[in-house]
N, C-alpha and C positions, 0 to 999 in steps of 0.2 A: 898213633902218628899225630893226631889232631893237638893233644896232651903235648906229646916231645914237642910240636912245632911251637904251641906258644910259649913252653919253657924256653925256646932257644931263643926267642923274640926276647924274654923277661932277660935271659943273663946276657945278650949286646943291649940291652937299656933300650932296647924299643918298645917296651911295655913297662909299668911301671913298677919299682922295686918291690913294693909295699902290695902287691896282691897277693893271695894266693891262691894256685894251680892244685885241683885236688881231682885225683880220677877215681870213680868207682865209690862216688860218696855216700850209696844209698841210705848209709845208718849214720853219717855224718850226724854232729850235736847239732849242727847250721840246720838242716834239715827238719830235724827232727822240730826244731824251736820255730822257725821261721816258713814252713812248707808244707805241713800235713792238715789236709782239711777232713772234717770228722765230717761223715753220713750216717746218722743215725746211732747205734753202735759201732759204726767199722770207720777205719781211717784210710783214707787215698792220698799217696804219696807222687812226689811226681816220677817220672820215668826218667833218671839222669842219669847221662854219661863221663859230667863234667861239671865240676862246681869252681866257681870262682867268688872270691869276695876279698875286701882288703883285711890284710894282715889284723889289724886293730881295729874291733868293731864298727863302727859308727851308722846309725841310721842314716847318717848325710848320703850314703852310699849304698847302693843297691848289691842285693844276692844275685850273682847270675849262674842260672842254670842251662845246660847243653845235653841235647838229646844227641846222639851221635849213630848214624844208621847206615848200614851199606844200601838200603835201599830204602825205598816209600812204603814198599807192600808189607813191611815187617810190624814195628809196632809205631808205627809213628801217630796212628790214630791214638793211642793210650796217651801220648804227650800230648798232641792238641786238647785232646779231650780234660787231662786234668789242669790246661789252662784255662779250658771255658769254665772249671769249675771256678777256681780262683777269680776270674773277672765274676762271674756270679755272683760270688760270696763277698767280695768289695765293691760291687754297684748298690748304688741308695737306692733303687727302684725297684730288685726283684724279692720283696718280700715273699711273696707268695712261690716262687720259684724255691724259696730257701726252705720256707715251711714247709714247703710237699715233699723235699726229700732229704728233711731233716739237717741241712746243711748247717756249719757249723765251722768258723775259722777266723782269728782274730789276724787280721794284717798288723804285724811290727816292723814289716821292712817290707823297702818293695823289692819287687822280685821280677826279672828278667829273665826270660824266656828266649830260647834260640834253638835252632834245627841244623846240624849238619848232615850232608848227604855226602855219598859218591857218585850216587844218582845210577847203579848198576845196571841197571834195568830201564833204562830209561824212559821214568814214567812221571815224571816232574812237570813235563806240560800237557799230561793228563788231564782233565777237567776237576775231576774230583779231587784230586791230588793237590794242583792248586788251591781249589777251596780251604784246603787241610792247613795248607802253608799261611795261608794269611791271619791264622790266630797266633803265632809266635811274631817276639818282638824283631828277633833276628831270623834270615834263614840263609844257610851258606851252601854253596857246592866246593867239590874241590876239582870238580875235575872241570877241565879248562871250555871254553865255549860263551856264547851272547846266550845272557838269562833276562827274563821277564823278572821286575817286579812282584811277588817281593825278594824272588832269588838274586844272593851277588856273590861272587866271588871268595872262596874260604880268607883272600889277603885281606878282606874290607874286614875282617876279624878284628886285626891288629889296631885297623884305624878304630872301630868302635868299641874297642874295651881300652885302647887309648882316652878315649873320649869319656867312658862315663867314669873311670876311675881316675883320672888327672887330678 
């Protein structure tokens, strides 16, 4: 549904022509080139539901990736988690963080991070739960209601992939 709704947003032109919508990308080439961080021998990929990037390469423009979950308690820890790896492996400071467990990943694009929920279970102002949420760049609900920071509304989608792809 999350998929269908910003394709119907792309074809009235309230999203921009030139992106595209990909579900179910895990073995995507995008991915595979621009997303997989090496530990040691083994590779960590991120958890996605939803890949977006513009049509025509360009680094001007960011990879954005979407975890999509009917709830918190499923795997949404795997997606925060391989984004602390990534802020990890592109901070200038955590050498010694990189060494000990053999981290390894060359940034060629940046990469955006988002969470959507339905929130089923409604455990989103959990404590812990929150904690979780604040390592992605976006985090949306769809189901209607006043959300904390950094939860907003699954419509503020449209506005912010308006935004970084314009």
């Amino acid at each position: 549904m999350v998929a269908y709704s910003l394709i119907m947003a792309q074809q009235k032109k309230i999203l921009p022509q030139d992106i595209v919508i990909t579900l179910k990308p895990k073995k995507h080439s995008i991915i595979e080139e621009y997303a997989v961080i090496k530990v040691g021998d083994n590779i960590q990929k991120p958890d996605l539901d939803l890949l977006i990037y513009k049509y025509k390469r360009s680094l001007n423009y960011p990879i954005t990736i979407y975890s999509i979950k009917t709830s918190l308690r499923e795997r949404a820890g795997q997606s925060y988690r391989w984004k602390l790896l990534i802020d990890i492996c592109t901070a200038t400071d955590c050498d010694s963080i990189k060494d000990k467990y053999s981290l390894s990943y060359t940034q060629k694009a940046k990469l955006v991070t988002g969470f959507i929920t339905a929130n089923f279970y409604k455990e989103i102002t959990h404590p812990q739960q929150k904690g979780m949420l604040s390592f992605f760049d976006y985090v949306y609900i769809t189901k209607d209601g006043t959300w904390e920071n950094p939860v907003t509304r699954f419509s503020s989608a449209i506005k912010d992939l308006s935004t970084t792809y314009k």
